[in-house]
Each structure stands twice: as structure tokens, then as C-alpha cells.
N, C-alpha and C positions, 0 to 999 in steps of 0.2 A: 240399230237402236232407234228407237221411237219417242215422241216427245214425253210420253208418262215416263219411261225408263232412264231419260237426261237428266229429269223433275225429281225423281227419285234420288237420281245420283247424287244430283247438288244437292235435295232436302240430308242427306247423307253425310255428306261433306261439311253441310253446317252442323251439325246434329253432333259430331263426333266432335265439335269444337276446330277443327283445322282452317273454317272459315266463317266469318262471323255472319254474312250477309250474301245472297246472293250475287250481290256486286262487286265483294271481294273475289268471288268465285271464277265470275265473268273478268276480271280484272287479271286475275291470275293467267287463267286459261286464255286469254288472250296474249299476253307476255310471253309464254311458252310457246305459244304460235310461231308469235313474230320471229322466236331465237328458230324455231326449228325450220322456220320460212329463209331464214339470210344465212344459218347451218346447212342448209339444201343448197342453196347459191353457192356461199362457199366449195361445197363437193361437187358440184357440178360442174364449175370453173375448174379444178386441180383434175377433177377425171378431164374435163375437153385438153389439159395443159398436157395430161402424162399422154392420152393418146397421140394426138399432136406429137412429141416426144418419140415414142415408139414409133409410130409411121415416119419418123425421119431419124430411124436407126439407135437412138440415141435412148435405150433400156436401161433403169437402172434397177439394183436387184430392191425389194419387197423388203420393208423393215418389220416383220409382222411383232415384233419386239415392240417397238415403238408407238405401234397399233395400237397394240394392247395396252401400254401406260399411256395412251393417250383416251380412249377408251372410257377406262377406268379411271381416269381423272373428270369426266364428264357423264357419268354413269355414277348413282349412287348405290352401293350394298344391294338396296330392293329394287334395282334397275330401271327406277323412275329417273328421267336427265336432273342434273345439279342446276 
């Protein structure tokens, strides 16, 4: 994506009303950042914890159950994060 088609986006995004100002925009997109930056952290610590875990025998089974309501509690309808 290129700077005309960012330009585009966000003139877009005001346009349809969902932000009033580019600085909302920046404002925004910045806050989702930061969640999906310390959300990365997070999974990255629990993946090095479960391997750790399995490399010293100790497996536990996969709650794909739980995955998925958890998932879905951070994932809205249109699969934009809450």
C-alpha cells in the first residue's frame, strides 16, 4: 500500500462518518496497535511457557473448545478485533 492509498483510506474513513478527523483515525489505529503489540507478547510468552512444558514431558491436551470462545469473544461478527 502506498501513501495515496493510506490517504485514501483514512479520507474514507472520515467520509463515512466513523472518524471525524484524521487524528481520530491516527489515534485509533494507534491503540489497536499498541493492543495487538502486548496481544503478541502475551502469545509469545504462553507459546515459549507450553514449549518449555512439552520439552520437559509435561503435554497437556489442546482445548480447541476454549480457543474458539475465546476467539470469538475478541473477534467481532466482521472479524475486525473488539
Amino acid at each position: 500500500m502506498n501513501d495515496a492509498d493510506l490517504q485514501n483510506y483514512v479520507n474514507q474513513k472520515i467520509a463515512s462518518g466513523e472518524f471525524g478527523t484524521p487524528e481520530e483515525f491516527a489515534t485509533e489505529a494507534i491503540r489497536v496497535y499498541r493492543q495487538l503489540e502486548k496481544d503478541y507478547r502475551q502469545l509469545r510468552d504462553e507459546l515459549s511457557s507450553r514449549i518449555e512444558q512439552a520439552d520437559a514431558g509435561q503435554v497437556l491436551p489442546l482445548d480447541v473448545d476454549s480457543i474458539k470462545d475465546q476467539l470469538r469473544q475478541e473477534i467481532s461478527a466482521d472479524g475486525t478485533p473488539r
